[in-house]
C-alpha positions as CSV (number, residue, x, y, z in Angstrom):
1,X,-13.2,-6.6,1.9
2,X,-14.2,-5.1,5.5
3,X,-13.8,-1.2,5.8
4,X,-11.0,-1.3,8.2
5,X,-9.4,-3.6,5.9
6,X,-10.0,-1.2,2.4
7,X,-9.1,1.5,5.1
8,X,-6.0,-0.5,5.8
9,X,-5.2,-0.6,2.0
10,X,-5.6,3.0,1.1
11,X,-3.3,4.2,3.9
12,X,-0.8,2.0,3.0
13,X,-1.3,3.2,-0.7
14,X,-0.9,7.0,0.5
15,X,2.0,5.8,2.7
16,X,3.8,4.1,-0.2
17,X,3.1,7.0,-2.9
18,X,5.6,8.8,-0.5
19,X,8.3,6.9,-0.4
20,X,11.4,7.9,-2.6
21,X,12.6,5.6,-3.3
22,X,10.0,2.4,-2.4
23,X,11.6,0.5,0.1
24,X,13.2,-3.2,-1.1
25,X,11.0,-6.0,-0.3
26,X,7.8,-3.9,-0.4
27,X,5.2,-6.1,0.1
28,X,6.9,-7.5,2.7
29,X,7.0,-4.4,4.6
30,X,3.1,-3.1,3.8
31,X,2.1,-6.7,5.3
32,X,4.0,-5.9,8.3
33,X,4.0,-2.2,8.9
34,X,-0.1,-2.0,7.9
35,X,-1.6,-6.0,8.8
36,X,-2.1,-6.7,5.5
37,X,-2.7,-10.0,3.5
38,X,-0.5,-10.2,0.3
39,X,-3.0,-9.7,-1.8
40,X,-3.9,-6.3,0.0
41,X,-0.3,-5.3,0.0
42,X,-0.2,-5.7,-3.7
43,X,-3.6,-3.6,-3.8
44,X,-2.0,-0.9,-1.9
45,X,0.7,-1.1,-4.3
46,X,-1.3,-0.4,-7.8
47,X,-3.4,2.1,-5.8
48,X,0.0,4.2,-4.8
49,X,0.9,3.8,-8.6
50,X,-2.6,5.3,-9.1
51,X,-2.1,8.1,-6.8
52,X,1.6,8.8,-8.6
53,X,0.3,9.1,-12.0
54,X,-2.3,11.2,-10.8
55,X,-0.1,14.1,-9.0
């Protein structure tokens, strides 16, 4: 994966680990709102589990 694109993911992670609640559709929205593949939107998805847990 590129740096912008690892870049890409961890904002996304941040911006997810903020959301309460996570919005419906989730991946759907990552792709969209941060020009993501799937597989980076589920990335950014166990990362902003990572950051939860670790708060």
């Amino acid at each position: 994966m590129s740096v912008l694109a690892d870049e890409k993911v961890r904002a996304a992670a941040r911006w997810l680990s903020e959301q309460n609640p996570v919005p419906p559709h989730v991946v759907n929205v990552i792709k969209t709102k941060f020009d993501l593949k799937a597989l980076q939107a589920c990335e950014a998805c166990k990362l902003a589990q990572d950051y939860r847990s670790a708060r």
